[in-house]
C-alpha positions as CSV (number, residue, x, y, z in Angstrom):
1,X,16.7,42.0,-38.0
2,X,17.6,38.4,-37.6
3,X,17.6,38.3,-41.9
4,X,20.2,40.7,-41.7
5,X,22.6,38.4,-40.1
6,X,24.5,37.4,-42.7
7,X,25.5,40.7,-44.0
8,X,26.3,41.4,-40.6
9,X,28.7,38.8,-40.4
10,X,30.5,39.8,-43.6
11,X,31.2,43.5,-42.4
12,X,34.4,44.9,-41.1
13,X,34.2,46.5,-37.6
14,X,34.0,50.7,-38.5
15,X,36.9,53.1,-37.9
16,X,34.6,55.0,-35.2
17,X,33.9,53.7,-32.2
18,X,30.3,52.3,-31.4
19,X,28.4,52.4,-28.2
20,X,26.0,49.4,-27.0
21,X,24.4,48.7,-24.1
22,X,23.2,46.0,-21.8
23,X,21.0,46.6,-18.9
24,X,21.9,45.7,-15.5
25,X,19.7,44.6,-12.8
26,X,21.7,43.2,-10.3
27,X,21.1,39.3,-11.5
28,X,25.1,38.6,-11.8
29,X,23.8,34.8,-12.4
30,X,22.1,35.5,-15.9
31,X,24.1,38.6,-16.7
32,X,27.7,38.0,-16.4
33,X,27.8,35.0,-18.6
34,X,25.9,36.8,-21.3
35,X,27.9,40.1,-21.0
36,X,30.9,37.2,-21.7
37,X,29.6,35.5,-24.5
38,X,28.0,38.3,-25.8
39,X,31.3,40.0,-25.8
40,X,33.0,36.6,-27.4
41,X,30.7,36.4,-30.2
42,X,31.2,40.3,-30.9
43,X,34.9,39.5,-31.3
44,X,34.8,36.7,-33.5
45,X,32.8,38.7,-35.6
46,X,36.1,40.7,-35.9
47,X,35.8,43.5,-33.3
48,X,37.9,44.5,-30.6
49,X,35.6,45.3,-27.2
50,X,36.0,47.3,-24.2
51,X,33.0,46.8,-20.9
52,X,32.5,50.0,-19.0
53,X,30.9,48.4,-16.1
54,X,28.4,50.6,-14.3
55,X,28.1,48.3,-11.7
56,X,31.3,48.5,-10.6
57,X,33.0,51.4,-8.7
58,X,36.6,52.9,-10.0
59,X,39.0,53.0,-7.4
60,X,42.8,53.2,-6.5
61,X,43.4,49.6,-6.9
62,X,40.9,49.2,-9.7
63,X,40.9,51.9,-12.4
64,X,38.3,52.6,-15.0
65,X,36.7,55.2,-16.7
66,X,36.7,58.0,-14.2
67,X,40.8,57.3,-14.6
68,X,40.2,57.8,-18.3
69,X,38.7,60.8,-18.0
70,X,41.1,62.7,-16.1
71,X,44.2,61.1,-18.1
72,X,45.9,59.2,-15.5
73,X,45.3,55.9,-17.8
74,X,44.8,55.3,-21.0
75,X,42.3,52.6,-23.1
76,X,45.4,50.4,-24.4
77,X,46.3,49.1,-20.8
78,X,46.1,46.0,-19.6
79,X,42.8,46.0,-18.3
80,X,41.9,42.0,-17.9
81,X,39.6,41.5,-14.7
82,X,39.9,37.6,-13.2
83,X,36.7,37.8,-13.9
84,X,36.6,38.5,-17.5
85,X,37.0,36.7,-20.6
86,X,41.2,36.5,-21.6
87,X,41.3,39.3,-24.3
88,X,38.6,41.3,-23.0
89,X,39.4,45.8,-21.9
90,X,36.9,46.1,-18.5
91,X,37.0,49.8,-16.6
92,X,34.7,49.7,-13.7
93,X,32.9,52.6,-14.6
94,X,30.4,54.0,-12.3
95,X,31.9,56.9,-10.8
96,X,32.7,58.1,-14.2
97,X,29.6,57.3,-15.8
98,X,28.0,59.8,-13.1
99,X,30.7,62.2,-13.3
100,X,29.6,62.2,-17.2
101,X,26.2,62.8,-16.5
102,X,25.4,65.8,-14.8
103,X,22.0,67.1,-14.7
104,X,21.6,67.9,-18.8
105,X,21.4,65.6,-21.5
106,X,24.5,64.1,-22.8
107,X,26.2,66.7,-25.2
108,X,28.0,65.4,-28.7
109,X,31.1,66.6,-26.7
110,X,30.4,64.4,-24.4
111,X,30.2,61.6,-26.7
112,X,32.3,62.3,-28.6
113,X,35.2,62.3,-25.6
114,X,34.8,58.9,-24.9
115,X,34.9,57.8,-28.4
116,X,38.6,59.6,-28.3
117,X,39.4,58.0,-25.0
118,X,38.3,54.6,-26.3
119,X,39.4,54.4,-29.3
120,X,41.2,51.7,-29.8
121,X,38.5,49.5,-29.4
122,X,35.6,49.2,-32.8
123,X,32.8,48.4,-29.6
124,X,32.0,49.8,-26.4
125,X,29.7,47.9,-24.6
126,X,27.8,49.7,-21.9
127,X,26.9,47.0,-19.1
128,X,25.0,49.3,-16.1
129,X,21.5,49.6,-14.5
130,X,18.3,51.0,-16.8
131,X,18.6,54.8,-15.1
132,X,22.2,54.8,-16.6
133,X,21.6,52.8,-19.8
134,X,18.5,55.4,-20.3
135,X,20.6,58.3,-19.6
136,X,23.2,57.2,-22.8
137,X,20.3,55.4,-25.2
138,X,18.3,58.5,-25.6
139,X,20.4,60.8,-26.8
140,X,23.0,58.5,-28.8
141,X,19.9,56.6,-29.9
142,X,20.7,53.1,-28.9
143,X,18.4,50.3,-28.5
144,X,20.0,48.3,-25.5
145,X,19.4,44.6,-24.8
146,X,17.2,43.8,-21.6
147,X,17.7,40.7,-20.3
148,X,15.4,39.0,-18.2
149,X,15.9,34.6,-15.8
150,X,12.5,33.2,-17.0
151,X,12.1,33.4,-12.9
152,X,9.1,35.6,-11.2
153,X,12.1,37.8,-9.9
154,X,13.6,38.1,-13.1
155,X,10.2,39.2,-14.7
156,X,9.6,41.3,-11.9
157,X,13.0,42.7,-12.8
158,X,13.0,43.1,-16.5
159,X,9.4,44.8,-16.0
160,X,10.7,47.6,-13.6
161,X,13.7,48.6,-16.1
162,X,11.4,48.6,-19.5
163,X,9.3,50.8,-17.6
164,X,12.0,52.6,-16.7
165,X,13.8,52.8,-20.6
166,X,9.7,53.3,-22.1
167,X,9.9,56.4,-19.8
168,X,13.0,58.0,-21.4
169,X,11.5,57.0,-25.1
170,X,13.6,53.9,-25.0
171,X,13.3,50.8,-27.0
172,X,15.1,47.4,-25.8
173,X,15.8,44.1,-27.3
174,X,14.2,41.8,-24.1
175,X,15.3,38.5,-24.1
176,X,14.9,35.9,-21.4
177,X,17.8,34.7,-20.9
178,X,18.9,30.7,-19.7
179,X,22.7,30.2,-18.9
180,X,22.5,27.1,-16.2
181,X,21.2,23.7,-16.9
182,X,18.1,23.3,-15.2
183,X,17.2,26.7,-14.6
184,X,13.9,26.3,-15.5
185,X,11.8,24.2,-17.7
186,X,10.6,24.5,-21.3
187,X,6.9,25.5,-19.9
188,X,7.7,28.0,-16.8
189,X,10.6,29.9,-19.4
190,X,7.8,30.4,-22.0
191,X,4.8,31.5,-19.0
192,X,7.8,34.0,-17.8
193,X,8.1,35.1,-21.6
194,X,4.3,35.4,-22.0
195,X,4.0,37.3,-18.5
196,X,6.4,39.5,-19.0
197,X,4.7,40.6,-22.2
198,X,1.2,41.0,-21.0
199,X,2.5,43.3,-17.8
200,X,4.3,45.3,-20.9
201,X,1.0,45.4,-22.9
202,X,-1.3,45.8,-19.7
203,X,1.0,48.5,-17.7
204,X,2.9,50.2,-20.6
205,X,0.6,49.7,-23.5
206,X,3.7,48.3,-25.4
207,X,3.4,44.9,-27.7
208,X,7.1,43.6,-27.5
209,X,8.5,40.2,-28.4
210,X,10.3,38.9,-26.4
211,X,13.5,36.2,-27.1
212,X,14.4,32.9,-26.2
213,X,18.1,32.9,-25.5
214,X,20.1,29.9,-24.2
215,X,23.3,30.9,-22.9
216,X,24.8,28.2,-21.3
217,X,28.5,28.2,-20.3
218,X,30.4,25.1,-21.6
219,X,32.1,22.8,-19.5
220,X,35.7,24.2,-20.2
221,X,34.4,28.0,-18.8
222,X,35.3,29.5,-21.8
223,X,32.9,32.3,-22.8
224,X,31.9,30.4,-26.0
225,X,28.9,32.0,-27.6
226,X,26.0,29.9,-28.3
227,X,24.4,30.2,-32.1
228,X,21.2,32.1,-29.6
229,X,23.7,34.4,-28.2
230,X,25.5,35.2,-31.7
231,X,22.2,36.2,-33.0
232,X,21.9,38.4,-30.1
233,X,25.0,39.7,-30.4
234,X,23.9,40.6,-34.1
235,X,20.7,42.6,-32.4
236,X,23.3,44.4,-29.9
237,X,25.0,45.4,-33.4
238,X,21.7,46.4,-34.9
239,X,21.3,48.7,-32.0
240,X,24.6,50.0,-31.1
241,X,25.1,54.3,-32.2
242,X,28.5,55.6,-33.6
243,X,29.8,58.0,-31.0
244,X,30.0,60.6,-33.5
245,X,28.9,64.6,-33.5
246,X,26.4,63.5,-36.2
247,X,24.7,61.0,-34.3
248,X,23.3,63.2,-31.6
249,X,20.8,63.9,-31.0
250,X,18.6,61.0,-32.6
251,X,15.2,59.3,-31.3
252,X,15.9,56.1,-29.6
253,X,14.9,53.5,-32.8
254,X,12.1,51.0,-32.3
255,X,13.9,48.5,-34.4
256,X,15.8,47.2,-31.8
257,X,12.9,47.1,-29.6
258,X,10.9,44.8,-31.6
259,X,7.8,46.3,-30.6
260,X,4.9,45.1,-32.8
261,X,3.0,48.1,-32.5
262,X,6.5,50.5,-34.1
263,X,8.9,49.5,-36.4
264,X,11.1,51.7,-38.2
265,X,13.9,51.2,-40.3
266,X,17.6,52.4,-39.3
267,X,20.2,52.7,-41.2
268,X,23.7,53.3,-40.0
């Protein structure tokens, strides 16, 4: 909860490694500067991060976690993509993610594996598309953030993965999400916020809130987090599960969800 912000801020990353998630849905525009600032504003709260990127294929040239798991890397590489933030562990991480998966639910071995492969780093945050992010969130009981561009597309968008997360007993933080100027104006972000509600309420029978997040690069390209993205980043926090034997299996909490309807108090 936004009131817990503060004593948020003051705590020190954990000794275990935490698992968090961020849906993908194949909007690189909105997405990739939030994964970076989100990412920023979880490290100047103190912790060190790693990205396993769903979206992205492991390969010879490009190692990740499928490389992890069969030893031939290890998490304290250098793992700095162009693309990402200076500071910043990415493995592509889709192959290995699937590899993971198998037909059952995810074990505690399971889990608790990639906390040993990972940990060096107090936050691993999850960045793939809602079947995968569902797949994780249920058993580990994580409440993911859903982004959604306060565009028809991206409504259309967010609406097929909450459907997708409600399935699996999922609750998401939904936020629509601005990071360009001009992107869309003050009235057409808050009709996109209220549409994407109603289809929730209408289709899913879900109340959900959802957030107004500007995350606008500044001019210099850094990943700077805006004070709207460090509150989210506080909400990714909120939701995140210890990779632990004793955290599995849990029911995915509402109070990351913000559903109206369901809110229940988690402690970690």
């Amino acid at each position: 909860m936004l009131d817990q912000g503060a004593g948020l801020r003051m705590q020190t990353p954990q000794a275990a490694t935490r698992l968090a998630a961020l849906v993908a849905q194949g909007d690189a525009d909105t997405e990739l500067p939030l994964l970076w600032q989100l990412c920023a504003a979880l490290q100047a709260l103190g912790y060190q991060v790693a990205v396993l990127d769903g979206t992205s294929a492991e390969h010879l040239h490009s190692p990740g976690l499928l490389q992890l798991l069969d030893g031939s890397i290890g998490a304290d590489d250098d793992f700095d993509p162009a693309s990402a933030p200076c500071g910043l562990s990415v493995f592509p991480a889709a192959l290995g993610l699937r590899a993971m998966a198998g037909e059952h639910n995810l074990r505690a071995e399971d889990a608790l594996r990639l906390a040993r492969l990972l940990r060096p780093h107090d936050i691993v945050l999850l960045y793939a598309p809602a079947e995968v992010v569902a797949h994780w969130a249920a058993d580990c009981a994580i409440a993911p953030v859903l982004p959604a561009a306060p565009l028809q597309s991206g409504v259309l968008a967010a609406y097929r993965s909450l459907r997708t997360l409600h399935a699996a007993g999922i609750a998401p933080t939904v936020a629509s999400v601005v990071t360009r100027t001009g992107m869309a104006t003050a009235a057409s972000a808050q009709a996109a916020r209220e549409n994407l509600a109603r289809c929730a309420e209408a289709w899913l029978g879900l109340q959900i809130e959802v957030l107004r997040v500007r995350a606008v690069p500044p001019e210099n390209g850094l990943p700077a987090a805006s004070g709207d993205v460090h509150r989210l980043a506080l909400r990714l926090i909120e939701g995140a599960a210890t990779l632990a034997a004793h955290a599995l299996p849990f029911p995915a909490p509402a109070t990351g969800a913000h559903y109206a309807a369901e809110r229940i108090v988690r402690s970690h």
